[in-house]
N, C-alpha and C positions, 0 to 999 in steps of 0.2 A: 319361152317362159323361164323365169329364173326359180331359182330356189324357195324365194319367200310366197311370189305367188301359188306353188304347187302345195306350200303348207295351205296356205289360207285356201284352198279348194278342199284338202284331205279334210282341214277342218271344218269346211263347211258341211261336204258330203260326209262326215259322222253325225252332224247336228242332225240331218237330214235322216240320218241312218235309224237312229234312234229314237226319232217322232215313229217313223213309219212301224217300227216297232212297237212301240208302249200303243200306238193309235188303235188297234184293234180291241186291245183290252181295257180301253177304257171306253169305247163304243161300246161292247158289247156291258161293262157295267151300267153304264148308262143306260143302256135297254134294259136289263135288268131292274137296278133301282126305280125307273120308268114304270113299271110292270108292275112292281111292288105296291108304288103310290097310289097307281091306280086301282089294285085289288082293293088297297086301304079307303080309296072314296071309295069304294062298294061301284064300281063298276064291272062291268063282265068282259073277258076277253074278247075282243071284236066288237060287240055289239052291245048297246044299253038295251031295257025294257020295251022302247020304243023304236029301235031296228036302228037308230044312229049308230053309225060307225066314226068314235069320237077317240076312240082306247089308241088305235095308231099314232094318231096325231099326238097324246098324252106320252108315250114311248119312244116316239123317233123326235121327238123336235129338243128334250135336253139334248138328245146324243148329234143330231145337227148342229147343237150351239157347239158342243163341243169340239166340234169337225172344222169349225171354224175357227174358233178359238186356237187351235194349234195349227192351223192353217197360216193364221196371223201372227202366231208365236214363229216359226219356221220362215215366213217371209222379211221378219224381221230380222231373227239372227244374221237370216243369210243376208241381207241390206246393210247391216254392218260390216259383216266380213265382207262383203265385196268394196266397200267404201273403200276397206286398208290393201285391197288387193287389184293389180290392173289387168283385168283380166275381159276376154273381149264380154260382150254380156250372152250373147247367143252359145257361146261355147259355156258360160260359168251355170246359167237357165237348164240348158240339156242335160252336163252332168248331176244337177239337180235334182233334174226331174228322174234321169235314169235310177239314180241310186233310191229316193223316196218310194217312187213307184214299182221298183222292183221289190224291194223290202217288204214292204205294204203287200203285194201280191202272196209273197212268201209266207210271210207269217197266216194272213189271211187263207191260205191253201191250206198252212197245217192245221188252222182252227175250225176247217172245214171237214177236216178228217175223209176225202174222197176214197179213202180204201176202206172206208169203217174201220177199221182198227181196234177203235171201242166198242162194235158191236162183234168182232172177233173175238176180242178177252174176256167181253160176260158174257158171249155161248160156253166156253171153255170154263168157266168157274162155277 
């Protein structure tokens, strides 16, 4: 691999880097504003009056457009940079996917807070 192809991988694995990043936080608005909307039609968390379970579906499905949407952003950029870059496609896919799905795990772990952490600092306050 030469020179310019190892840029066009660095720079593809930051593209990559950086979705997997910002992606949590904007799932998680999404379910939020989701949630909102819903409160706002006077629906009930979970359930309506008549036991339908309709509120998930109203919640999860912006934040699935959204999952795709930068799904499709991401396989984009990187369909560019690889056009300018010769690189084999199975080795340029794997580092890809290593760097995304790692990232995405990471931040996702700390947004999940497994130590509690936050329920450590308002026992203590």
């Amino acid at each position: 691999m030469d020179k310019k192809n190892i840029q066009y991988l660095l720079l593809s694995s930051l593209t990559s880097s950086i979705i997997a990043f910002i992606f949590p936080f904007l799932f998680i608005t999404a379910v939020i504003g989701s949630y909102y909307v819903a409160y706002c039609l006077g629906m009930n968390m979970g359930y309506n009056h008549q036991g339908e379970e309709y509120t998930m579906l109203a919640v999860f499905l912006p934040a699935t457009i959204i999952l795709l949407a930068i799904v499709c952003f991401l396989v984009y950029i990187n369909k560019r940079i690889y056009g300018k870059a010769r690189l084999s496609l199975t080795s340029f896919i794997f580092v890809q996917l290593v760097v995304f799905l790692g990232i995405l795990v990471l931040v996702a772990y700390t947004l999940y807070d497994p130590f509690h952490i936050m329920d450590l600092l308002n026992a203590q306050m």
